[in-house]
Backbone as CSV, one residue per row, in Angstrom:
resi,resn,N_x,N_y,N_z,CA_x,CA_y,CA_z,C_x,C_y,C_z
1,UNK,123.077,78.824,58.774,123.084,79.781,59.862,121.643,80.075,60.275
2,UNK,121.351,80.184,61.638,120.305,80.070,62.285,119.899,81.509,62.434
3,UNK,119.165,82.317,62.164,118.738,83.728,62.835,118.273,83.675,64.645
4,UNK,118.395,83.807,65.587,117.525,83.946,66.616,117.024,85.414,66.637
5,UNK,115.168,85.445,66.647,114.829,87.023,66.678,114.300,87.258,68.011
6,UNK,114.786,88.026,69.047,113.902,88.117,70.569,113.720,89.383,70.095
7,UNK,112.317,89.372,70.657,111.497,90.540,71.104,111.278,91.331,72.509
8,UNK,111.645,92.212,73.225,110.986,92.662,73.913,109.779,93.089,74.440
9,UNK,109.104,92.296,75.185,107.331,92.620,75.550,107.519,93.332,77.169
10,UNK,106.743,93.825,77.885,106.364,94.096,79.152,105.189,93.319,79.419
11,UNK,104.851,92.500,80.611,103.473,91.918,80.990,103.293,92.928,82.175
12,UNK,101.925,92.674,82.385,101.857,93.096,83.760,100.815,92.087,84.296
13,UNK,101.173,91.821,85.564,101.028,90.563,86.421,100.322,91.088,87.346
14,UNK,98.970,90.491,87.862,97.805,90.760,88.451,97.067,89.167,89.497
15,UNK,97.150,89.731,90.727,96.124,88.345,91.111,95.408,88.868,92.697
16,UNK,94.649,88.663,93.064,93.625,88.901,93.704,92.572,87.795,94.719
17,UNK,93.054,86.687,94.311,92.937,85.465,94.781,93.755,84.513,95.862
18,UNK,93.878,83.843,97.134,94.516,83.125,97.303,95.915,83.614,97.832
19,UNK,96.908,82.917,97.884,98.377,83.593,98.190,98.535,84.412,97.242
20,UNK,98.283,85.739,96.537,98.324,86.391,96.313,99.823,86.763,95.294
21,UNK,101.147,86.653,96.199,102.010,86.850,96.069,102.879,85.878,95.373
22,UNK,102.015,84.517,95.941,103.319,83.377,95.376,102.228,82.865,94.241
23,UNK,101.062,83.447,93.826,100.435,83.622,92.331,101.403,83.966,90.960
24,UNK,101.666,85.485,91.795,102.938,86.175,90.824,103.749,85.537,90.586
25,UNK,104.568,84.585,91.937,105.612,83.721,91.181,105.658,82.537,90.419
26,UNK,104.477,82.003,90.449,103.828,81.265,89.180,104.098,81.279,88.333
27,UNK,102.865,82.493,88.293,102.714,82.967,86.546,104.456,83.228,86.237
28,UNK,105.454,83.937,87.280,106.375,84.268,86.284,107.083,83.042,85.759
29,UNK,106.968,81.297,86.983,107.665,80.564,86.310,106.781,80.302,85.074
30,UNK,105.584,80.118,85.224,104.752,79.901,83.583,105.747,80.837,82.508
31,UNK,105.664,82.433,82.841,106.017,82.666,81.596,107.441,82.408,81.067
32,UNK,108.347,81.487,82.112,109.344,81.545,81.932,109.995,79.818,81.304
33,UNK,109.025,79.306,81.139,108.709,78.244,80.648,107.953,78.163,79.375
34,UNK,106.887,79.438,78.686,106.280,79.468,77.965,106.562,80.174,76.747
35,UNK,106.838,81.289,77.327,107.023,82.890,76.562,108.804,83.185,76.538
36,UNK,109.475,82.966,77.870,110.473,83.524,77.272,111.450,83.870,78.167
37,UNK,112.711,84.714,78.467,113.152,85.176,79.348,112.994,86.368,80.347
38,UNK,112.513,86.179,81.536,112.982,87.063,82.082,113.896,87.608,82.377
39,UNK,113.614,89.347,81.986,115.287,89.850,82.004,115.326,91.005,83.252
40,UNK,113.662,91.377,83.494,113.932,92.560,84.754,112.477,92.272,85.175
41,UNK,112.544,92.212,86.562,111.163,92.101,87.764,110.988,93.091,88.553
42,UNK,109.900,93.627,88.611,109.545,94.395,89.411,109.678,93.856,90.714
43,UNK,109.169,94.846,91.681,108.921,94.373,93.280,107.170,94.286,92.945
44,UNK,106.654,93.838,94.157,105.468,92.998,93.559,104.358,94.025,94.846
45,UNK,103.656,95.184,94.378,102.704,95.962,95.309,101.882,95.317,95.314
46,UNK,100.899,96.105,96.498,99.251,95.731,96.517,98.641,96.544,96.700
47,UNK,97.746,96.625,95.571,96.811,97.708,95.179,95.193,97.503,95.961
48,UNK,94.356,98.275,95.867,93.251,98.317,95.884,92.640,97.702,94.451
49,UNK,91.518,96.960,94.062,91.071,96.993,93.404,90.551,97.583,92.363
50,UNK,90.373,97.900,91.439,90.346,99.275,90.311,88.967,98.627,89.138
51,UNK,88.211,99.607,89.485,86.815,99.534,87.974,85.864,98.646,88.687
52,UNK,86.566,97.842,89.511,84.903,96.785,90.325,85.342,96.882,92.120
53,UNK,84.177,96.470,92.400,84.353,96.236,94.395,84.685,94.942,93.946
54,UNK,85.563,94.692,95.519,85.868,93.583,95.657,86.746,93.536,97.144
55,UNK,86.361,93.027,98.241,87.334,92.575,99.311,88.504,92.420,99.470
56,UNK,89.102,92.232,98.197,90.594,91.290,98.193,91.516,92.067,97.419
57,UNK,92.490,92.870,97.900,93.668,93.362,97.986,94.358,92.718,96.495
58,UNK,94.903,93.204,95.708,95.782,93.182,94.545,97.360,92.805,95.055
59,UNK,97.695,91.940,93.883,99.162,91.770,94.026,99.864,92.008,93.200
60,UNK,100.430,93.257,92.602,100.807,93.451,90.977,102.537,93.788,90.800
61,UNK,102.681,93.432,89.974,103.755,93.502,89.167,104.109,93.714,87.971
62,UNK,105.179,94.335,87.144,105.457,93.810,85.774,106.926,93.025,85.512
63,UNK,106.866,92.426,84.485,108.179,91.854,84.052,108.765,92.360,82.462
64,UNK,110.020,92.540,82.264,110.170,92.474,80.765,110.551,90.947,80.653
65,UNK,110.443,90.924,79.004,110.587,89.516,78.579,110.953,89.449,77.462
66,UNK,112.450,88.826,77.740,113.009,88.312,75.660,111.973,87.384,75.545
67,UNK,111.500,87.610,74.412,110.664,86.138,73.679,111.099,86.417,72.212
68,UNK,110.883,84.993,71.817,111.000,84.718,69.743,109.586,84.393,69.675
69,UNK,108.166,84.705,70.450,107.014,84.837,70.034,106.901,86.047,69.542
70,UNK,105.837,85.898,68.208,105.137,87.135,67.762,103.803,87.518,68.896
71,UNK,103.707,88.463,68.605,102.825,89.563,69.793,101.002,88.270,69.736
72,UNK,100.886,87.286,68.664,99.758,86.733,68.527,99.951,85.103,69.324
73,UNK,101.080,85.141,69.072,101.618,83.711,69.804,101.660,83.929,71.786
74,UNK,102.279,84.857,71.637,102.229,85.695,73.054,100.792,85.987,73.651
75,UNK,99.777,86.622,73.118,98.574,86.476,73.509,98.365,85.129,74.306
76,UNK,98.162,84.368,72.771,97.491,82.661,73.487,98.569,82.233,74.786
77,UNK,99.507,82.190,74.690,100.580,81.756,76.104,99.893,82.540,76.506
78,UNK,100.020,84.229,77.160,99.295,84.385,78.013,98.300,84.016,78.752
79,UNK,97.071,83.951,78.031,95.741,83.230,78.082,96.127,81.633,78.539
80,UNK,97.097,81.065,78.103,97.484,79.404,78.250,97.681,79.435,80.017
81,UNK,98.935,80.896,80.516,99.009,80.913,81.891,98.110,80.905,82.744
82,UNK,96.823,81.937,82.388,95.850,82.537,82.887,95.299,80.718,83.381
83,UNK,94.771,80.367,82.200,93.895,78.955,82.360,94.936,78.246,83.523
84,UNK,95.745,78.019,82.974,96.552,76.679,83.700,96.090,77.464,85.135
85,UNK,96.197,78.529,86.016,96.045,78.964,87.065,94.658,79.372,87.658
86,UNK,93.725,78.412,86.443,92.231,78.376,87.128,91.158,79.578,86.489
87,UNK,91.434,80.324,85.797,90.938,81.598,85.213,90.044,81.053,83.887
88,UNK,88.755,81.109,83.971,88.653,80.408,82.907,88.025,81.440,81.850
89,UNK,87.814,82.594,82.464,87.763,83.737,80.823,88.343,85.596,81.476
90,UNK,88.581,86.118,80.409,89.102,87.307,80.493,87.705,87.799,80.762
91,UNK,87.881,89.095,81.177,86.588,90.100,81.577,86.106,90.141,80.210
92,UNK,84.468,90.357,80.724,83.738,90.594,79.133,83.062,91.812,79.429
93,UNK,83.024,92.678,78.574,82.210,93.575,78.352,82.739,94.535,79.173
94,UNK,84.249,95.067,79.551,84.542,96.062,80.825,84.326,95.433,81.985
95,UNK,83.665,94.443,82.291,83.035,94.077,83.517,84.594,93.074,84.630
96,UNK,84.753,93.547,85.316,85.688,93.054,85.764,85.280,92.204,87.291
97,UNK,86.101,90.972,87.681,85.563,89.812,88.810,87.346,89.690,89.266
98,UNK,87.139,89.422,90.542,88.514,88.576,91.249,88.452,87.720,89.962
99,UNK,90.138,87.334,90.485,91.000,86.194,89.736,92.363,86.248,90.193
100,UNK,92.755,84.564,90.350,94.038,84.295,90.506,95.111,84.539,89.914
101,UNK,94.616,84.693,88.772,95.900,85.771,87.804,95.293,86.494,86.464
102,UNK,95.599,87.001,86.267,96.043,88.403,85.025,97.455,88.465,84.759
103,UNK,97.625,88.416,83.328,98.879,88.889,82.546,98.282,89.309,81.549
104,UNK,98.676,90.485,81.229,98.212,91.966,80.522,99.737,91.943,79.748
105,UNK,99.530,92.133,78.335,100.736,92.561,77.580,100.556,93.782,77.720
106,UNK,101.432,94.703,77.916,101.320,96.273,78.204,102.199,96.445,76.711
107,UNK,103.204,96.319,76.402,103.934,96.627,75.263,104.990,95.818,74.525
108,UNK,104.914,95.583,73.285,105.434,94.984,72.784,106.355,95.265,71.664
109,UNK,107.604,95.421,71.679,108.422,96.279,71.219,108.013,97.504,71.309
110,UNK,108.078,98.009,69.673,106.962,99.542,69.296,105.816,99.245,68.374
111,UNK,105.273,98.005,68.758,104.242,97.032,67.621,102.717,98.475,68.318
112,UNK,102.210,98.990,67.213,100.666,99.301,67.829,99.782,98.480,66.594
113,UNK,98.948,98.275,67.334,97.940,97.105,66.453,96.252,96.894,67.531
114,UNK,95.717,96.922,66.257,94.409,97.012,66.911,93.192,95.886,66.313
115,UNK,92.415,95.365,67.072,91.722,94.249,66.199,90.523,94.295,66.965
116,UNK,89.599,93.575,66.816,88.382,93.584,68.400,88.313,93.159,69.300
117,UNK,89.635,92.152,69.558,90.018,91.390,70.292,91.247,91.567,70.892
118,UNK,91.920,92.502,70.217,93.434,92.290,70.648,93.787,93.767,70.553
119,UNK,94.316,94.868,71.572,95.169,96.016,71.091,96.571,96.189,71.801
120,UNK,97.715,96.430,70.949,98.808,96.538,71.412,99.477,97.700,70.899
121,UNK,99.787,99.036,71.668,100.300,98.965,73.533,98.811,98.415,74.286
122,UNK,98.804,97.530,75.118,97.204,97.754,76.176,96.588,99.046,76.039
123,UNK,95.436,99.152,75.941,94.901,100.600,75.958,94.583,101.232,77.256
124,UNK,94.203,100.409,78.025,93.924,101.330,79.428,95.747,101.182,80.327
125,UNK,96.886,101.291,79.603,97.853,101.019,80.607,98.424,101.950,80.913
126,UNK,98.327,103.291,80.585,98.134,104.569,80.559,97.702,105.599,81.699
127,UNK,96.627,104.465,81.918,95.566,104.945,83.173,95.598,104.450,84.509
128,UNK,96.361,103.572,84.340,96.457,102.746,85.894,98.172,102.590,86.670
129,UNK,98.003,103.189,87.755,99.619,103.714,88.213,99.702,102.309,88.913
130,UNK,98.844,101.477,89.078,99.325,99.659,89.434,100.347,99.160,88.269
131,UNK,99.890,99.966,87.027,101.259,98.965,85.963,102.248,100.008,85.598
132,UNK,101.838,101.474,85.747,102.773,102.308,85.396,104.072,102.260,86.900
133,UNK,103.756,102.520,87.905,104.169,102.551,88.811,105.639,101.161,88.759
134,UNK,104.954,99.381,89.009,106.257,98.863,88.751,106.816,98.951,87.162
135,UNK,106.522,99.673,86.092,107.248,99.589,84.713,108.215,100.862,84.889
136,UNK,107.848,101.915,85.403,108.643,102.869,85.606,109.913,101.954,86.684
137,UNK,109.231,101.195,87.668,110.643,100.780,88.618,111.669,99.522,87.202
138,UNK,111.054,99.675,86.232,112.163,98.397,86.105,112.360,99.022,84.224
139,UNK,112.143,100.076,84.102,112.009,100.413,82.493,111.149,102.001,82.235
140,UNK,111.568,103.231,83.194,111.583,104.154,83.302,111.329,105.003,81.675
141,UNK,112.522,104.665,80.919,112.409,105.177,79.541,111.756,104.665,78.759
142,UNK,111.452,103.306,78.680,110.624,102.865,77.767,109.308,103.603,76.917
143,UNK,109.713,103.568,75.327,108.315,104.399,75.331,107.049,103.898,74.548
144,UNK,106.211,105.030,74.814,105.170,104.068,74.347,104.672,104.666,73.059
145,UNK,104.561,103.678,71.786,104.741,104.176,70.981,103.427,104.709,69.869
146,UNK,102.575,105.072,71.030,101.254,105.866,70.380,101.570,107.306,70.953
147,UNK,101.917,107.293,72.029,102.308,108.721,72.536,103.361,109.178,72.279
148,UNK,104.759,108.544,72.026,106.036,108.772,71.894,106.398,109.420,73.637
149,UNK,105.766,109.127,74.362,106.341,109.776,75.971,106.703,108.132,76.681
150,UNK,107.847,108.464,77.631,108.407,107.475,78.435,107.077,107.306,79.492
151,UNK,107.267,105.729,79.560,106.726,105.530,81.098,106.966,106.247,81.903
152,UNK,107.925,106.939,82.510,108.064,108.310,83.459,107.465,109.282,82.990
153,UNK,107.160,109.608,81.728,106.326,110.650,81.855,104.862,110.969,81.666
154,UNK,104.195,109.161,81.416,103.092,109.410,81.304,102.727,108.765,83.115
155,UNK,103.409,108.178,83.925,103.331,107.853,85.433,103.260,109.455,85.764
156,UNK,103.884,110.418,85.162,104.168,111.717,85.903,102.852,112.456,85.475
157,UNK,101.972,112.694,84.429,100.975,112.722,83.730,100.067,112.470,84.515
158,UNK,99.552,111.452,84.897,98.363,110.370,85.645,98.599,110.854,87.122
159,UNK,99.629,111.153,87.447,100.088,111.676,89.332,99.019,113.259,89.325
160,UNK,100.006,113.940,88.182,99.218,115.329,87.769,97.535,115.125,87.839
161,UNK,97.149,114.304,87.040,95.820,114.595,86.926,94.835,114.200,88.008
162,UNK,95.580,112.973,89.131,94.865,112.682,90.399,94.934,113.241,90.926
163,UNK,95.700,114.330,91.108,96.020,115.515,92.025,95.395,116.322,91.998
164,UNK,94.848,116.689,90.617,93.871,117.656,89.989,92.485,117.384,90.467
165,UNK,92.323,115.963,89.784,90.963,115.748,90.598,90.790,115.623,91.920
166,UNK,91.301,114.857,92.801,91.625,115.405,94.487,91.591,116.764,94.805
167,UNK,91.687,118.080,94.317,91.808,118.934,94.621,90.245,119.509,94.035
168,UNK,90.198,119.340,93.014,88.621,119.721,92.442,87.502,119.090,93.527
169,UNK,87.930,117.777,94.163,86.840,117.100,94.810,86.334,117.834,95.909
170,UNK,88.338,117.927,96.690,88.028,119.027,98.195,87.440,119.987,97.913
171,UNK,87.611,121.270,96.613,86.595,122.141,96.093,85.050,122.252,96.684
172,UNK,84.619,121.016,96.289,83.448,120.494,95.274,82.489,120.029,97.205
173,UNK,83.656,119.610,97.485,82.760,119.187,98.930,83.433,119.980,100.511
174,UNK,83.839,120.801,100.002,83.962,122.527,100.798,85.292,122.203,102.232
């Protein structure tokens, strides 16, 4: 008797380059060839750019995904998509550049794990309503398991606090 073990991961899907849109559908056939099943897709926004300038409009999304990869096997596929689609390194040092794709593991089961290279939940995914925004459309409850709060309530969290600062700013400049 065979065990099959799937895991539940969230990616979040990023590109900035080029057709923009039919990037996303790429990467999702990559990951769907690589990593695993897709079981729920977001609708696919476009953001402004976030942490660097840059001209070129965002195309983001997330997906969940059965996979029988462990969260380390999943990395390298990731990274395997990234390359195959021309990307030839992740940001270094915070420093962020256009690219034709990004796939960001946002969460992986309730795995938290930390290394110098690798942290899982993502650490900045918290902070950016480009991945909270489609994870809430496709996995609302999901939680995250450093905070124990649902994606709805840390999307509801991050709304609060832009609001806060928007309002401190108008303050601040009369």
């Amino acid at each position: 008797m065979t065990v099959n073990n799937t895991y539940t991961t969230y990616l979040a899907l990023g590109s900035n380059l080029g057709d923009t849109e039919a990037n996303i559908f790429h990467i999702c056939s990559a990951v769907e060839e690589l990593v695993g099943k897709i079981t729920k897709r977001s609708e696919v926004i476009t953001t402004e750019p976030q942490e660097f300038e840059s001209p070129h409009l965002f195309s983001n999304a997330v997906i969940e995904v059965e996979t029988s990869l462990d969260p380390f096997e999943l990395l390298e596929k990731t990274r395997e998509i990234e390359r195959r689609m021309g990307r030839s390194r992740k940001s270094l040092g915070g420093k962020y550049e256009d690219r034709v794709a990004d796939v960001d593991i946002i969460l992986y089961e309730q795995v938290i794990y930390s290394s110098e290279d690798y942290v899982l939940p993502h650490p900045k995914f918290r902070k950016r309503a480009f991945v909270l925004e489609p994870l809430c459309e496709i996995a609302p409850d999901v939680m995250d398991p450093c905070t124990m709060k649902s994606a709805r309530q840390l999307l509801e969290e991050l709304r609060a606090k832009t609001m806060a600062h928007m309002s401190e700013e108008e303050t601040r400049n009369g």
